[in-house]
C-alpha positions as a Python dict, from the first residue, in 0.01 Angstrom:
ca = {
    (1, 'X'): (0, 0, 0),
    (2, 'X'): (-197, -143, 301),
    (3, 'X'): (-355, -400, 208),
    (4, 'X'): (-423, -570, 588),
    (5, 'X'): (-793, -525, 579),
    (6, 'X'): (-862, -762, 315),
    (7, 'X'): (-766, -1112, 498),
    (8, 'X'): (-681, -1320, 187),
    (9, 'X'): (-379, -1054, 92),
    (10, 'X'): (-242, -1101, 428),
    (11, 'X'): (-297, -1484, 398),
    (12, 'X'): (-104, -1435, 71),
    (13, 'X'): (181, -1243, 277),
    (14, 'X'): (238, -1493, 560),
    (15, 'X'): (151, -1815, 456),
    (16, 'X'): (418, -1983, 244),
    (17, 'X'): (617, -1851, 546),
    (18, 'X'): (419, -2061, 789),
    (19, 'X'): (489, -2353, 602),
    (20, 'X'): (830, -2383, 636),
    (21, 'X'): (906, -2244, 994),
    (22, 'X'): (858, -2479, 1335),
    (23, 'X'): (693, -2444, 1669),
    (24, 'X'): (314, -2391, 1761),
    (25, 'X'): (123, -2279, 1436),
    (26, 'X'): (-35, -1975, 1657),
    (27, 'X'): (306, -1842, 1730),
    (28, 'X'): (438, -1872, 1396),
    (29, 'X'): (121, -1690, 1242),
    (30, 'X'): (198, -1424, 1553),
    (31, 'X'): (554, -1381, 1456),
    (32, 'X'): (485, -1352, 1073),
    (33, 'X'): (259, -1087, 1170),
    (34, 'X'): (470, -871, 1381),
    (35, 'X'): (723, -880, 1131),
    (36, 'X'): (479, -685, 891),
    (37, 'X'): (384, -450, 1166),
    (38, 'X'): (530, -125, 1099),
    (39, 'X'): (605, -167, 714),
    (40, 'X'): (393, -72, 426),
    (41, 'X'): (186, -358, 427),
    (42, 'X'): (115, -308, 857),
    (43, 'X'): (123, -2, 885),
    (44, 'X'): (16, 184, 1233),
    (45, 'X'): (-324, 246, 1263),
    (46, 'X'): (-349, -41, 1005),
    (47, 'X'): (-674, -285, 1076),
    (48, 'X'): (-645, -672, 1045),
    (49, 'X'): (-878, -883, 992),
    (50, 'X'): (-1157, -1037, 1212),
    (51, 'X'): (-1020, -1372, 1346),
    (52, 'X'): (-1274, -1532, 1173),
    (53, 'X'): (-1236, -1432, 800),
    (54, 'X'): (-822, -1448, 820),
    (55, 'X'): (-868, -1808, 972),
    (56, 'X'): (-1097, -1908, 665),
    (57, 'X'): (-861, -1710, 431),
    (58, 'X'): (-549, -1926, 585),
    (59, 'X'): (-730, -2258, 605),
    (60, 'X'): (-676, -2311, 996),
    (61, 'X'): (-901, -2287, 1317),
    (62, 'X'): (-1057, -1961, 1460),
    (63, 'X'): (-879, -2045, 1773),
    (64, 'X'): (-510, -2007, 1626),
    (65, 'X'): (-547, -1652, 1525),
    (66, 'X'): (-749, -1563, 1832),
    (67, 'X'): (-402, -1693, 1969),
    (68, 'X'): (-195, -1527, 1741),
    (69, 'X'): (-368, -1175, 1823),
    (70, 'X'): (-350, -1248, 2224),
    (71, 'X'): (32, -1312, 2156),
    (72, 'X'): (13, -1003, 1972),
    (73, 'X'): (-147, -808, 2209),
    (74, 'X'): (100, -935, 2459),
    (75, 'X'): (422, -813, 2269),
    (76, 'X'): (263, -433, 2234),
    (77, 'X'): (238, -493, 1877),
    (78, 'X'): (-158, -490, 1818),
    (79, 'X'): (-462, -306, 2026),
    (80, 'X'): (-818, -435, 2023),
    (81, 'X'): (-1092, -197, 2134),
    (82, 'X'): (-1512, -324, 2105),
    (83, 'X'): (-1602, -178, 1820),
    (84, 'X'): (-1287, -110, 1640),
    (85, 'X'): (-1143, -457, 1570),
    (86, 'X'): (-771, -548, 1635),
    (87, 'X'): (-569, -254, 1485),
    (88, 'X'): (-200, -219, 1458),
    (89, 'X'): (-40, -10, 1787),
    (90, 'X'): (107, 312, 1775),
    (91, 'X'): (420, 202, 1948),
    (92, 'X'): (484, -99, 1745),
    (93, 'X'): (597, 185, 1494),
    (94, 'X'): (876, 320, 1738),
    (95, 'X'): (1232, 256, 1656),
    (96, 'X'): (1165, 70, 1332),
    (97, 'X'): (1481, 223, 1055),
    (98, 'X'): (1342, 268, 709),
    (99, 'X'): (1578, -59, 632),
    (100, 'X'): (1336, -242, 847),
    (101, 'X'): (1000, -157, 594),
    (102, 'X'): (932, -403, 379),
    (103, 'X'): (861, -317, -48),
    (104, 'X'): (459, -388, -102),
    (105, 'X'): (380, -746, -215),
    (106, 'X'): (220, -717, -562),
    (107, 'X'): (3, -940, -808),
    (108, 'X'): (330, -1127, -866),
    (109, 'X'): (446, -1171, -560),
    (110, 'X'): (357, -1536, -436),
    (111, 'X'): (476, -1632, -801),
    (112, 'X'): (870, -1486, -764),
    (113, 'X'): (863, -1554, -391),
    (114, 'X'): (1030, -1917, -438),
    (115, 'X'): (1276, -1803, -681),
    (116, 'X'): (1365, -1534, -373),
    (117, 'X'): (1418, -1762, -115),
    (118, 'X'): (1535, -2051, -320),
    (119, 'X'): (1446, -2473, -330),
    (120, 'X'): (1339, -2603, -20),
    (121, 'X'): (1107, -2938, 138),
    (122, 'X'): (842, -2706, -59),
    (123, 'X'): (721, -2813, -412),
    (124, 'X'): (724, -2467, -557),
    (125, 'X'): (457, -2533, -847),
    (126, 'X'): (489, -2102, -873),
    (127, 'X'): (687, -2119, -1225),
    (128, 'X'): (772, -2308, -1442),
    (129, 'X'): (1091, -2374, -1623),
    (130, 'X'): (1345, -2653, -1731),
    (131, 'X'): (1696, -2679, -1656),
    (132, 'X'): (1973, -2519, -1984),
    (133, 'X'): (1955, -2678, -2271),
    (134, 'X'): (2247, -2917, -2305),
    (135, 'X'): (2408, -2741, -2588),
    (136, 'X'): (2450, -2424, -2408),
    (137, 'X'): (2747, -2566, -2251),
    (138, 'X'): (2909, -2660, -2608),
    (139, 'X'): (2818, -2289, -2769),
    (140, 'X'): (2973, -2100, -2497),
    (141, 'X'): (3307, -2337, -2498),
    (142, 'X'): (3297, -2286, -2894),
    (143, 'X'): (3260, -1878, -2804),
    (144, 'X'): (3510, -1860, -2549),
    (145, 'X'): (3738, -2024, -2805),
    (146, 'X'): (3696, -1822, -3121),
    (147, 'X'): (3447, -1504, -3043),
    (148, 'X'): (3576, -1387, -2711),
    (149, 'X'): (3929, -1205, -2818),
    (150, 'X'): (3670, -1004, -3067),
    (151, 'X'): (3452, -930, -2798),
    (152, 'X'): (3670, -772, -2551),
    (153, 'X'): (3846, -563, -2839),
    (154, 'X'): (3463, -416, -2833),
    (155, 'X'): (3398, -123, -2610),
    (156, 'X'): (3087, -300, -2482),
    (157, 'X'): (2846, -105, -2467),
    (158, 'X'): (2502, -151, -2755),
    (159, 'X'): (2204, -2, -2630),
    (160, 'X'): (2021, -147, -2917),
    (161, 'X'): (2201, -476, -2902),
    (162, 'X'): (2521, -641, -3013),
    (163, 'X'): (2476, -634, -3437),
    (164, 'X'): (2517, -1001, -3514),
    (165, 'X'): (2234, -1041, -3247),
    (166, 'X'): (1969, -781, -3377),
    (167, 'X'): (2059, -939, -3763),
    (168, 'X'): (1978, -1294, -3606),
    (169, 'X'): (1665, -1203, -3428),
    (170, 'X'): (1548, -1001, -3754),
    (171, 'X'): (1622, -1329, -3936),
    (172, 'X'): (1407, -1503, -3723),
    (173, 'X'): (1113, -1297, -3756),
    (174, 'X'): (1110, -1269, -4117),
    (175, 'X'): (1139, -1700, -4102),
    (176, 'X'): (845, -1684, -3896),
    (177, 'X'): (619, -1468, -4158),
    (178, 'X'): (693, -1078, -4041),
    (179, 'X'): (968, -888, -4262),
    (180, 'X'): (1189, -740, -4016),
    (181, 'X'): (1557, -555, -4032),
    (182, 'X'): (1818, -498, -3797),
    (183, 'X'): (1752, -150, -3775),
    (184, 'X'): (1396, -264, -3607),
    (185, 'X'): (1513, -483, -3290),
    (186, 'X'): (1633, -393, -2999),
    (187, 'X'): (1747, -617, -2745),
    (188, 'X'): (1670, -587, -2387),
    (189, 'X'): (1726, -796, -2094),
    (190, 'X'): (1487, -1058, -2100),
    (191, 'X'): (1105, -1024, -2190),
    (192, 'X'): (1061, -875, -1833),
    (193, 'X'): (1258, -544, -1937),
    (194, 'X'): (1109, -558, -2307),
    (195, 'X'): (776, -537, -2115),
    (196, 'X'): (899, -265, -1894),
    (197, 'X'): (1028, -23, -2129),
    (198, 'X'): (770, -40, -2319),
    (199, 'X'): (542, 43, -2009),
    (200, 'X'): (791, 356, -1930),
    (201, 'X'): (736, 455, -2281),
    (202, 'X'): (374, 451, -2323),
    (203, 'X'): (199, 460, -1952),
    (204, 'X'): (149, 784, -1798),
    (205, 'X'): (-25, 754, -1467),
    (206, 'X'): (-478, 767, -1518),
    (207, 'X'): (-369, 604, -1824),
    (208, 'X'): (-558, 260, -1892),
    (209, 'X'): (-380, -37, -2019),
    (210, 'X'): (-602, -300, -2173),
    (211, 'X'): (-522, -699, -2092),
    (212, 'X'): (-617, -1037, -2155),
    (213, 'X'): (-830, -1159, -1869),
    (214, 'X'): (-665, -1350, -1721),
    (215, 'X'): (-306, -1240, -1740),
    (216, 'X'): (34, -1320, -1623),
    (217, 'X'): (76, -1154, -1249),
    (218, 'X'): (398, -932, -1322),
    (219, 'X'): (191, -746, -1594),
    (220, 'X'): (0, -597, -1283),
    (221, 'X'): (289, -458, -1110),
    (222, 'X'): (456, -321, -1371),
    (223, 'X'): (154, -130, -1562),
    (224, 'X'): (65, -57, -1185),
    (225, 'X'): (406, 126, -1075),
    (226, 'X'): (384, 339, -1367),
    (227, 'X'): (41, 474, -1219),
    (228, 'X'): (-185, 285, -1525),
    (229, 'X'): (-518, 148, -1509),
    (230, 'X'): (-608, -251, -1614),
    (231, 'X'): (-866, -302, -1743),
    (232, 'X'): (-962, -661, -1835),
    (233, 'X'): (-1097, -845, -2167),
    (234, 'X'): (-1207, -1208, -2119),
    (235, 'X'): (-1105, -1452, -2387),
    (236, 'X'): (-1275, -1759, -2590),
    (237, 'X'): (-1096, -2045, -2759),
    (238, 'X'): (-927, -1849, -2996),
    (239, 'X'): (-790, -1555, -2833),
    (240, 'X'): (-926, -1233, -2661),
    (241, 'X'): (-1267, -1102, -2788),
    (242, 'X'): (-1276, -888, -3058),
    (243, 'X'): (-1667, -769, -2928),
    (244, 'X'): (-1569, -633, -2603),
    (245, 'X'): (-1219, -551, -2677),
    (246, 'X'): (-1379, -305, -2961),
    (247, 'X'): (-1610, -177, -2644),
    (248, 'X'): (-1318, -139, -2390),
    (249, 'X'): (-1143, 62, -2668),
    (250, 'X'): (-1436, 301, -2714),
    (251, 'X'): (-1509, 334, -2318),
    (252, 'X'): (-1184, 351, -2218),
    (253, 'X'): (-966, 493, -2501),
    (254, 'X'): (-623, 273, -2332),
    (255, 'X'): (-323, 347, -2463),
    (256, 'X'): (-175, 70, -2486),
    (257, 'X'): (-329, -326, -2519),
    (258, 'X'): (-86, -593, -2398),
    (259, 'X'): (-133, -955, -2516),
    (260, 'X'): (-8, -1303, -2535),
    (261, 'X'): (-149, -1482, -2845),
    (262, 'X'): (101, -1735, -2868),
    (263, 'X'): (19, -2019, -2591),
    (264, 'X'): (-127, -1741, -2376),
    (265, 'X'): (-26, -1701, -1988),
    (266, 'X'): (-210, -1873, -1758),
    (267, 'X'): (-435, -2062, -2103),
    (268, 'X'): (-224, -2205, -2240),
    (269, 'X'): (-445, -2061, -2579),
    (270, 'X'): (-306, -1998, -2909),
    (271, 'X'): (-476, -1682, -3109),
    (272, 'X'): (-606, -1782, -3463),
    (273, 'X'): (-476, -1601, -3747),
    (274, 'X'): (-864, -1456, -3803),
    (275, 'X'): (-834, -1332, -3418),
    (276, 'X'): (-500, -1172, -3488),
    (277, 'X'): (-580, -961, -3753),
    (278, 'X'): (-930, -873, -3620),
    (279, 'X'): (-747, -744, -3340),
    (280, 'X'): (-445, -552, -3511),
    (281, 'X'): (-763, -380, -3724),
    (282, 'X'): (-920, -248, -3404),
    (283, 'X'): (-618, -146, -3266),
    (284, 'X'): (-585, 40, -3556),
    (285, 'X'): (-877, 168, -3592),
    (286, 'X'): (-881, 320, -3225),
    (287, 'X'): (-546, 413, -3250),
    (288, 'X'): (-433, 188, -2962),
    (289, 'X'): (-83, 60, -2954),
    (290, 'X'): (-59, -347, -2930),
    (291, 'X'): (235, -499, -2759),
    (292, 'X'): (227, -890, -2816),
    (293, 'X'): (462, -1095, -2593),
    (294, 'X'): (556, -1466, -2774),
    (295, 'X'): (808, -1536, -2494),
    (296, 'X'): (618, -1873, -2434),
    (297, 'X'): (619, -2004, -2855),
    (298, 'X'): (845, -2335, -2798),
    (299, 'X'): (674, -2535, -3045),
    (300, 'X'): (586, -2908, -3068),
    (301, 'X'): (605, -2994, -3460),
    (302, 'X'): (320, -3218, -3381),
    (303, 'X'): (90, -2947, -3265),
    (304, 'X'): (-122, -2727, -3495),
    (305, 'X'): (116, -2435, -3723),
    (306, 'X'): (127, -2112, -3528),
    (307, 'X'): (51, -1847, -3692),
    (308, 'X'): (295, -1559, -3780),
    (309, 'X'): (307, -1271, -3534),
    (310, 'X'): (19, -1024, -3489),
    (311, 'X'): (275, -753, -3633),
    (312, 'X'): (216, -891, -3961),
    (313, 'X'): (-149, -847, -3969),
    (314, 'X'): (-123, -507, -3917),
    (315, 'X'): (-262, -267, -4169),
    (316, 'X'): (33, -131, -4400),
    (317, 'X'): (-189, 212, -4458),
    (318, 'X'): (-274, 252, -4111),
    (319, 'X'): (-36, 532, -3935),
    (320, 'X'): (-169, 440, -3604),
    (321, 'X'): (-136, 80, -3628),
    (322, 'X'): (170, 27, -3420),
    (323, 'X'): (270, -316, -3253),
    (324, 'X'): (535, -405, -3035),
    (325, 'X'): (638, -775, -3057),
    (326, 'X'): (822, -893, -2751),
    (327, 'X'): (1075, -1228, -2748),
    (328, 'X'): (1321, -1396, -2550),
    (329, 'X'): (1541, -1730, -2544),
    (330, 'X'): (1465, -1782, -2157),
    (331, 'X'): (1195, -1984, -2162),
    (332, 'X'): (1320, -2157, -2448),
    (333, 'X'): (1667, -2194, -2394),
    (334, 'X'): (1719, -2157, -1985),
    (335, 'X'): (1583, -1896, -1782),
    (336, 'X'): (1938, -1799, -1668),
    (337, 'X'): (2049, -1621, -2051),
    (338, 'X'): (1862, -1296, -1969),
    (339, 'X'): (1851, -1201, -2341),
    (340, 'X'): (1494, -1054, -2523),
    (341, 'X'): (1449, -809, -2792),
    (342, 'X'): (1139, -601, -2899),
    (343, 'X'): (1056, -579, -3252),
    (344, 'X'): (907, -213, -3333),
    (345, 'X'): (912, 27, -3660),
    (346, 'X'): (1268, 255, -3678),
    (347, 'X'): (1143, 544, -3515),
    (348, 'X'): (974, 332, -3251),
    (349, 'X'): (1342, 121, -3207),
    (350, 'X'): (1502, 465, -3159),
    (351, 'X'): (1313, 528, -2890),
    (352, 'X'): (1320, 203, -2669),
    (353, 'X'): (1665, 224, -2761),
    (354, 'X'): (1714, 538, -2574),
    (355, 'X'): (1528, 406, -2308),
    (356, 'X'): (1753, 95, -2286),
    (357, 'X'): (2081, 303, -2274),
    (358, 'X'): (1932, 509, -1948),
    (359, 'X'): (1829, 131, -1794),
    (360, 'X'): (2187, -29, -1773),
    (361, 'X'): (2393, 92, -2166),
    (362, 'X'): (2319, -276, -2321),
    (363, 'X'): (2251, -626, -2220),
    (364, 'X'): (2561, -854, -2121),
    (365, 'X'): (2803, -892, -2457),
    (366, 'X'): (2885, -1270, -2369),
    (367, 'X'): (2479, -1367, -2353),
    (368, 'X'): (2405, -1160, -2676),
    (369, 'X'): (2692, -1309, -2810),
    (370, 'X'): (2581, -1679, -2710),
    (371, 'X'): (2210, -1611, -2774),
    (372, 'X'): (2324, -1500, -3175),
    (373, 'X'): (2510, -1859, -3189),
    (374, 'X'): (2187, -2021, -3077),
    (375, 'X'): (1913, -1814, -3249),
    (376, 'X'): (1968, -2011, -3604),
    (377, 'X'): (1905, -2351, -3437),
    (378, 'X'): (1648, -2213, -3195),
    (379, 'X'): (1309, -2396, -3384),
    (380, 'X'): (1493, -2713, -3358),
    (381, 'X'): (1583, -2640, -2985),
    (382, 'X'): (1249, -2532, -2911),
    (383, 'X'): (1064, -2832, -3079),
    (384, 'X'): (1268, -3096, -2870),
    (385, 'X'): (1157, -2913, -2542),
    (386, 'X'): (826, -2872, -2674),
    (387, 'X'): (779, -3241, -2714),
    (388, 'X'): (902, -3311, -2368),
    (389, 'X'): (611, -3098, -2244),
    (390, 'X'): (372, -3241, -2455),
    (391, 'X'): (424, -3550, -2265),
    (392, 'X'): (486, -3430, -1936),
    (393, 'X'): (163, -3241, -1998),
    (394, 'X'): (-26, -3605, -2078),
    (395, 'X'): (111, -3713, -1739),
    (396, 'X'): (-27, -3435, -1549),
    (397, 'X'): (-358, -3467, -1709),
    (398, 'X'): (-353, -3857, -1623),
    (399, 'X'): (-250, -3824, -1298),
    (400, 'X'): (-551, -3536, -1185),
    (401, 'X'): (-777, -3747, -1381),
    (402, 'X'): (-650, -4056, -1144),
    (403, 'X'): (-655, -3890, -829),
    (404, 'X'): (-876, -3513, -829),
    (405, 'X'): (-1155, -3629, -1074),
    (406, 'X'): (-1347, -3355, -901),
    (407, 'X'): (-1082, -3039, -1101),
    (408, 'X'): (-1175, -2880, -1440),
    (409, 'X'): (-983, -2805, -1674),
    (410, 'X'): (-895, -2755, -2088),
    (411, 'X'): (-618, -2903, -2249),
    (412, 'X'): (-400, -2646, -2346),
    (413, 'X'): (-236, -2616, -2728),
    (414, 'X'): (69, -2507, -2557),
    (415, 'X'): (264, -2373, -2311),
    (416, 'X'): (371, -2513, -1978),
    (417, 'X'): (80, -2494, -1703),
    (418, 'X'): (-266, -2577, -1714),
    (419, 'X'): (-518, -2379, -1595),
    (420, 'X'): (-777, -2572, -1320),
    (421, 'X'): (-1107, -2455, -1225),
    (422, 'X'): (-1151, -2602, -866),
    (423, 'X'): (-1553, -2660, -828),
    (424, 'X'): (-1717, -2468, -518),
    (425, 'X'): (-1383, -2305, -371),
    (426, 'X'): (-1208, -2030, -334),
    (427, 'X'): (-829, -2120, -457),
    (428, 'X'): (-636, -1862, -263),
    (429, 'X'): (-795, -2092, 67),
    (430, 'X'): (-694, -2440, -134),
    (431, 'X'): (-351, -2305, -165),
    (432, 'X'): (-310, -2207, 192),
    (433, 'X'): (-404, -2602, 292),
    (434, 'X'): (-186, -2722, -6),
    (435, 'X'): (121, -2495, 136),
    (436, 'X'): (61, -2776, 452),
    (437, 'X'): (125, -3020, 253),
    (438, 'X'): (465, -2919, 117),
    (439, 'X'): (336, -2799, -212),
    (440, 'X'): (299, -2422, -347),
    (441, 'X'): (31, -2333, -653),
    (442, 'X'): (-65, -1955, -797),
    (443, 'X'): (-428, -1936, -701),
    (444, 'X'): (-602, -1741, -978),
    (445, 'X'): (-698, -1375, -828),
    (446, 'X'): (-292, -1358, -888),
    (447, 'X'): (-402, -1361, -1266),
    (448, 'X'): (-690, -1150, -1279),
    (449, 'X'): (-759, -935, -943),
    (450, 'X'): (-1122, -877, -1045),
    (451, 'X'): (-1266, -1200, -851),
    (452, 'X'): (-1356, -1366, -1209),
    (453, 'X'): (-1088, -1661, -1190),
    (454, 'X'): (-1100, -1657, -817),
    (455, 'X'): (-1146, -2063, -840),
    (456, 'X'): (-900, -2145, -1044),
    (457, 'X'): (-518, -2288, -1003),
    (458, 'X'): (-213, -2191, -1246),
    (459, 'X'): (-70, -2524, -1241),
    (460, 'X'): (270, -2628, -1449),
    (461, 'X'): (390, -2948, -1527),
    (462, 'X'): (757, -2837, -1641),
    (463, 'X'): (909, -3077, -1376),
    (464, 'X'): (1000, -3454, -1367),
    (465, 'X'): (782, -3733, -1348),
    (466, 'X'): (858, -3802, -1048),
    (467, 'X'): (768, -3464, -938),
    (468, 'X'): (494, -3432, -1094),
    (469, 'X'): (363, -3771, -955),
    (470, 'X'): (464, -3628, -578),
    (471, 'X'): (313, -3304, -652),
    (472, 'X'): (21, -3415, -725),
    (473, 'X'): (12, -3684, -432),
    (474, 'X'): (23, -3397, -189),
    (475, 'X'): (-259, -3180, -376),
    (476, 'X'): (-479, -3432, -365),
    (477, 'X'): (-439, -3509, 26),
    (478, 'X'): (-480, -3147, 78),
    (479, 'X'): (-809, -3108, -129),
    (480, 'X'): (-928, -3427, 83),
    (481, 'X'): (-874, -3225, 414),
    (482, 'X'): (-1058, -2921, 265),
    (483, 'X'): (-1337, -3108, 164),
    (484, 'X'): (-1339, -3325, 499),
    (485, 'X'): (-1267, -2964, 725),
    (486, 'X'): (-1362, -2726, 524),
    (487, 'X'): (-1165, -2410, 579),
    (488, 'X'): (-1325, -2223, 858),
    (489, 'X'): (-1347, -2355, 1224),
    (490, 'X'): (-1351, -2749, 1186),
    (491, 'X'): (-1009, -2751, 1045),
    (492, 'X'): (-815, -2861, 1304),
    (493, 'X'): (-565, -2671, 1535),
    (494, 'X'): (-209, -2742, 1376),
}
C-alpha cells in the first residue's frame, strides 16, 4: 500500500523512530527514509512529499528535510526533477531480497508499535493496561497442584474451548442478564481473534462493515485485510445513533455492524439500555448481523449499573436478528492470559468453531484452565481494578486541568483513556512534537481515518501516579513549543 504521498502517513512511519535514535535530526529523518525505500510503503517510482508539508506533518524546520532529501539524493536513493517532485529512484530498488520489504503500516500501527519494540526513555501513552492481577500467581500455583495431572491426561486439543471454561463463561453471561449455554461459547484467543473470525466469517471483499465513529484502530486492519468497506456512524452520549445508523443500513446494506457499547473505545461511553435495543431492532430489521465487543466492562460498583448485553435485546421472533457478543479476561485480568470467547446461537458456535480449529486447534489448555478458576470471582476482580482507574482517572483530569487548561475533553463513565479534543490543531503534528519530548499519544485519524476526529488525542491514564504526573509534564512542554513555533518553518532546527 503506498501511502508516501500523503506526508502525515509517512510522519506516522518514521517518527517515533526519530525519537529515540542520535546524531543530526536531518540524517536520522534521511536514514529512516531510505530504510522504507524499496518496500511497500517506498516503493520505486513512489512520490514523497514536498519538503514543506512533511516538515509541518513532523513538527520540524523546512530546512531538515530539504537536508534529509539532499542526503538522499546523495546515497542514489531519491531523484528530484522540476516539475515532478522528489520521487523514489529506480536503482534504490536493486538488490533489495523480499526479506528486506517491510508489511504495510495500518490504522493500528503507531498503537502496537511500542509493544513491538518494547519499554524504552519513551512514555508509550499508545495502550493501556495494568500489570496481572496479584491472584493470578496463587490460581496457577493452586492449578499446577491439583488440575494439571488432569490436564495432560487430555489430548489437548478443544476448538470450541476447554468444557469447564465454555460452562463458566455461559455462567457469566446468564449472571449478567443474557441466558446462555455451553453449547453457545466458543473460546478464542483473546478478543483480537474473536474479532477476527468473526471478520473471516462474515466479510467478503466490496462488502461494507458498519462502525462506531470513532473506533478502536485494529478494527481497520482487520475488516480491511479481508477486502471490507467501513463505513462510519458518529455517536451521542448514549451510544451510536440509531437515525443514521438506520440510514447507513438502507444505503449501504453492510453485513455486518461492529460495536462497543460497554465503555466504548476511544469514549470511554456506555450504551443505554433504550440505545441497545433500538439498535438490536434495526439490525434486525435490516437483517444486519451485530457483533458487540465488552472486552473493556471492568466495572467500578460506584459507577452507574451497566446494562446487560445487547444480545439480550434482541428480538426472540426475529430470524435475522443475530449478535455476536465478544469477551475476554485481558484487560481485566492481565493482558498476558490470551483467553476470549464469542457468545453466538448453536449453529452460529458451530461455525466459528470450525473456523477456530483451522486457526491454531484450541487456545492454550493451562490459560483456559486458569481463566475457568478466575471467571467466578471475575466481578470482584474487575471492580477492585475499576476503582483504581476511577482514581487514576481523577488524577489525570486534575493534572490537564492544572497544566493544559487549553484541552477538551468529557469525563468518561468508563474505561481507561480519555478522549481530548486539542483546540485549533491537527493531533497527528502535536504528537510528532510530543514524541520530542519523550512521550508517545494515538492522535485521532488512528480512530476514525475520515478527518472527523483529526484533533483529538486517545489518552490513557492506566499508569502510576507518578507517571501520569511525568507524562503529563512533558505534554504540556511540548504543546508550549507548538504554540510558541508552530509546526511549520519557525520550529527550530533540532
Amino acid at each position: 500500500m503506498d501511502r508516501s504521498g500523503d506526508p502525515a502517513a509517512l510522519a506516522d512511519l518514521i517518527g517515533h523512530r526519530l525519537s529515540v535514535r542520535s546524531g543530526g535530526l536531518y540524517r536520522r529523518l534521511a536514514d529512516e527514509i531510505a530504510a522504507l525505500i524499496g518496500s511497500a510503503e517506498l516503493p520505486v517510482g513512489a512520490r514523497l512529499p514536498a519538503e514543506r508539508r512533511l516538515a509541518e506533518s513532523l513538527a520540524i524546520s523546512r530546512s531538515t528535510v530539504v537536508a534529509a532529501y539532499d542526503e538522499l539524493r546523495a546515497r542514489g536513493l531519491v531523484e528530484s526533477r522540476r516539475g515532478s517532485g522528489t520521487t523514489v529512484a529506480r536503482a534504490a530498488g536493486r538488490g533489495r531480497s523480499r526479506a528486506d520489504k517491510r508489511m504495510p503500516a495500518g490504522y493500528g500501527e503507531s498503537l502496537f508499535h511500542r509493544i513491538t519494540v518494547g519499554p524504552g526513555e519513551v512514555i508509550s501513552l499508545t495502550y493501556a493496561v495494568d500489570p496481572g492481577l496479584p491472584e493470578l500467581s496463587s490460581e496457577l500455583i493452586e492449578l499446577a497442584s491439583t488440575d494439571l495431572p488432569a490436564l495432560l491426561g487430555d489430548v489437548g486439543y478443544h476448538p470450541r474451548g476447554l468444557p469447564v471454561l465454555r460452562e463458566r463463561i455461559a455462567e457469566h453471561f446468564t449472571g449478567s442478564g443474557l441466558p446462555t449455554a455451553a453449547d453457545e461459547i466458543v473460546v478464542t484467543t483473546g478478543a483480537h481473534q474473536a474479532i477476527a473470525l468473526v471478520t473471516q466469517m462474515y466479510l467478503r471483499s466490496g462488502a461494507a462493515v458498519a462502525i462506531e465513529q470513532p473506533s478502536w484502530p485494529g478494527c481497520f486492519d482487520l475488516f480491511g485485510a479481508a477486502g471490507g468497506r467501513v463505513v462510519g456512524v458518529p455517536l451521542d452520549d448514549a451510544g451510536i445513533r440509531p437515525d443514521l445508523l438506520e440510514a447507513t443500513f438502507a444505503k449501504h446494506q453492510p453485513a455486518m455492524l461492529f460495536v462497543m457499547p460497554t465503555f466504548h473505545n476511544p469514549t470511554g461511553l456506555l450504551m443505554s439500555a433504550v440505545r441497545r435495543r433500538q439498535v438490536a431492532e434495526l439490525a434486525a430489521r435490516h437483517g444486519v448481523v451485530v457483533v458487540e465487543d465488552n472486552a473493556y466492562s471492568a466495572w467500578d460498583p460506584a459507577g452507574p449499573e451497566i446494562p446487560p448485553p445487547l444480545a439480550a435485546y434482541a428480538p426472540a421472533t426475529a430470524a435475522s436478528a443475530e449478535v455476536l457478543t465478544i469477551g475476554s479476561v485481558s484487560k481485566a485480568v492481565w493482558g498476558g492470559l490470551r483467553i476470549g470467547w464469542i457468545r453466538a446461537s448453536r449453529p452460529l458456535a458451530e461455525r466459528l468453531a470450525r473456523h477456530k480449529a483451522l486457526a491454531d486447534l484450541g487456545s492454550p489448555l493451562i490459560d483456559q484452565a486458569l481463566t475457568a478458576r478466575l471467571l467466578p470471582r471475575l466481578g470482584e476482580l474487575t471492580a477492585a481494578r475499576a476503582r483504581l482507574a476511577t482514581t487514576r482517572k481523577t488524577l489525570m483530569g486534575e493534572l490537564l486541568t492544572e497544566r493544559l487548561p487549553e484541552w477538551e475533553w468529557s469525563v468518561p463513565v468508563g474505561g481507561s483513556a480519555l478522549w481530548i479534543r486539542l483546540p485549533d490543531t491537527d493531533a497527528r503534528v502535536f504528537a510528532q512534537v510530543a514524541l520530542r519530548h519523550g512521550v508517545e499519544v494515538v492522535a485521532g485519524q488512528a480512530m476514525d481515518p475520515t478527518g472527523e476526529h483529526d484533533d483529538y488525542l486517545r489518552v490513557p491514564f492506566a499508569y502510576s501516579e507518578q507517571v501520569l504526573d511525568d507524562a503529563v509534564a512533558r505534554l504540556a512542554r511540548a504543546w508550549r513549543e507548538l504554540r510558541r513555533h508552530g509546526p511549520g518553518p519557525g520550529v527550530p532546527v533540532v
